[in-house]
C-alpha positions as CSV (number, residue, x, y, z in Angstrom):
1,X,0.0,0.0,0.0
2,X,1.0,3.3,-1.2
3,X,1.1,5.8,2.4
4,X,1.3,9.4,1.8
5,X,4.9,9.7,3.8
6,X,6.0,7.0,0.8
7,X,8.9,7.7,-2.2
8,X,9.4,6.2,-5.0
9,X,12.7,5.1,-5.4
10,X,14.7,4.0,-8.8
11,X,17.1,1.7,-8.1
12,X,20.2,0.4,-10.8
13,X,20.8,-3.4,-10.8
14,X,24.8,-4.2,-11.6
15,X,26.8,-2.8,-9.7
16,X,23.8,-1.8,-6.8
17,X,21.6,-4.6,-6.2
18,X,24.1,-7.3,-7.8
19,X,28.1,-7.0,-8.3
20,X,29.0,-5.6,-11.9
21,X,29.6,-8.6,-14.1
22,X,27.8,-7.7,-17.2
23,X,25.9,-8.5,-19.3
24,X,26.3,-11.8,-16.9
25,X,24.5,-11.2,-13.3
26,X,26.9,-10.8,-10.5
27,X,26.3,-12.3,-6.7
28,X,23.5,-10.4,-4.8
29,X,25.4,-7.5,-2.8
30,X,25.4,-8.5,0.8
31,X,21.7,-6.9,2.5
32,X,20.6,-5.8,-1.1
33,X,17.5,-7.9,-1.2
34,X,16.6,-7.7,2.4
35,X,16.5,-3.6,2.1
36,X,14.2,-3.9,-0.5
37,X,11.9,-6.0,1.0
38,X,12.1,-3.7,4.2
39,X,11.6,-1.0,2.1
40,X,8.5,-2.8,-0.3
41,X,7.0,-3.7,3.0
42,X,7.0,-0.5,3.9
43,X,5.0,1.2,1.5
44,X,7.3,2.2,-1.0
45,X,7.5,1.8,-5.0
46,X,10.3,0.7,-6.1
47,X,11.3,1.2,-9.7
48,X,14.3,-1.2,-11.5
49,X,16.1,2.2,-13.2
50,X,18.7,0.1,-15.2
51,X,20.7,0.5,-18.9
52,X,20.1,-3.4,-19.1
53,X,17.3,-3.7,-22.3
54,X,15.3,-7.0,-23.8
55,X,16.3,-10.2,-23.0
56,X,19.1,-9.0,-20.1
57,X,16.4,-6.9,-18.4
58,X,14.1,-9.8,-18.8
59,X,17.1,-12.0,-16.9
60,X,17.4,-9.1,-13.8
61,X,13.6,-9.0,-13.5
62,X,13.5,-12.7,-13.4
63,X,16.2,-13.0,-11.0
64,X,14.9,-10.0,-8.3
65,X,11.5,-11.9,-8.5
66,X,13.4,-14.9,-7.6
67,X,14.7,-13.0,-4.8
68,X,11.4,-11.9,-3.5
69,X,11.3,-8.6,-5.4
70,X,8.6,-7.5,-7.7
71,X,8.9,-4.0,-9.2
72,X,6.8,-1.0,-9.1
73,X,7.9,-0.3,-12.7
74,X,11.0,-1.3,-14.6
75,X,12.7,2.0,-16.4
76,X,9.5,3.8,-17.0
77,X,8.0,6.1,-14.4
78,X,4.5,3.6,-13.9
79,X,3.6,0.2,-15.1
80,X,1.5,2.2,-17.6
81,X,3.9,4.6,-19.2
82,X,4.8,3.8,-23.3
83,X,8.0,4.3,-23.9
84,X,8.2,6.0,-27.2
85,X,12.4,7.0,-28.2
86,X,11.2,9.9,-30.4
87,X,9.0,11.6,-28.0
88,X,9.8,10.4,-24.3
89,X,12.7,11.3,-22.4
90,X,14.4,7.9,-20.2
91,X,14.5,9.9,-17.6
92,X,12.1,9.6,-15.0
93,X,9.9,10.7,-11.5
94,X,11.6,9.5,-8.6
95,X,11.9,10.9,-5.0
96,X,14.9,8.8,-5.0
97,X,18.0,7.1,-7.2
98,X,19.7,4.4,-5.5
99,X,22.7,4.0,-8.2
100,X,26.7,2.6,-8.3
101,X,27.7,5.9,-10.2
102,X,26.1,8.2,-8.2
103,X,28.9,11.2,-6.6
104,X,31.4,9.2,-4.4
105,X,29.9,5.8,-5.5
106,X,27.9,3.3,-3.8
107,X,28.1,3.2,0.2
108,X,26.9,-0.1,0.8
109,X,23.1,-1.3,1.8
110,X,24.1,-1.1,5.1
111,X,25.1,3.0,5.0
112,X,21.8,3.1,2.7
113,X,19.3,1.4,5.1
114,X,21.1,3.5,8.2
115,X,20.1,7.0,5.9
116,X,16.9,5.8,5.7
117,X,15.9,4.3,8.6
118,X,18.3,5.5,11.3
119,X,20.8,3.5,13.9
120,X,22.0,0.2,13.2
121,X,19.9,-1.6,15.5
122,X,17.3,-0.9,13.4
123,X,18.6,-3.0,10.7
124,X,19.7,-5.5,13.4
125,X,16.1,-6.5,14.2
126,X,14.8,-7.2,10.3
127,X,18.0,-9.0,9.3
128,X,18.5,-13.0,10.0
129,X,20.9,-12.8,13.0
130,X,23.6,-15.2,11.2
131,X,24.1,-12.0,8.9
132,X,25.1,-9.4,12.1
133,X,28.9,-10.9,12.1
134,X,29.2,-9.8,8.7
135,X,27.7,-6.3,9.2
136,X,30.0,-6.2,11.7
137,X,33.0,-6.6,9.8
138,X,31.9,-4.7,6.8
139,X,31.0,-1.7,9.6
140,X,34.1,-2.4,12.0
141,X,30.7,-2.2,14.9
């Protein structure tokens, strides 16, 4: 459900949700797919914002749903939106960009879910518990 106090955030797939290894499909990065649940289940829209086109944007969609995942839209604004090269700019409406190349390059889903959602305990009680030992070493905590 869509709450008033949700975003809608575009998210890019290699190099933020999975390591870079294209046009293959890297290892999930480590709390990558339980953010996005956390953040799914909390009302927001997530958006798949990716250069990956036909039959490799097909293979990431494929593979988030097999991770629990199911997108908002997938690099359009809403499910709805025709794309149309000639008329229609890629870019698109989002409170948000989760991305690899952004300025400084990408923290980590652990420096993303603390910006969003505050101290680390937080994060502590959604994760699986056998996960905290590796938080702890990426974080030095």
């Amino acid at each position: 459900m869509f709450r008033k106090d949700s975003k809608i955030i575009a998210i890019d797939f290699d190099g933020t949700i999975v390591e870079d290894k294209y046009p293959e499909i890297g290892k999930p990065l480590v709390f990558a797919f339980e953010t996005l649940k956390k953040l799914q289940a909390d009302g927001h829209r997530l958006i798949l914002w990716t250069y990956r086109t036909g039959a490799r944007l097909e293979e990431a969609v494929e593979f988030c749903r097999k991770n629990g995942i199911e997108f908002y839209a997938v690099n359009k604004s809403y499910p709805e939106e025709k794309f149309d090269e000639l008329q229609t700019s890629r870019k698109i409406h989002a409170d948000l960009f989760i991305d690899d190349r952004n300025f400084g390059g990408f923290p980590g889903w652990g420096v993303i879910y603390q910006n969003l959602y505050g101290s680390e305990e937080d994060i502590e009680t959604i994760l699986n518990r056998s996960k905290k030992s590796i938080f702890s070493k990426l974080f030095g905590k």
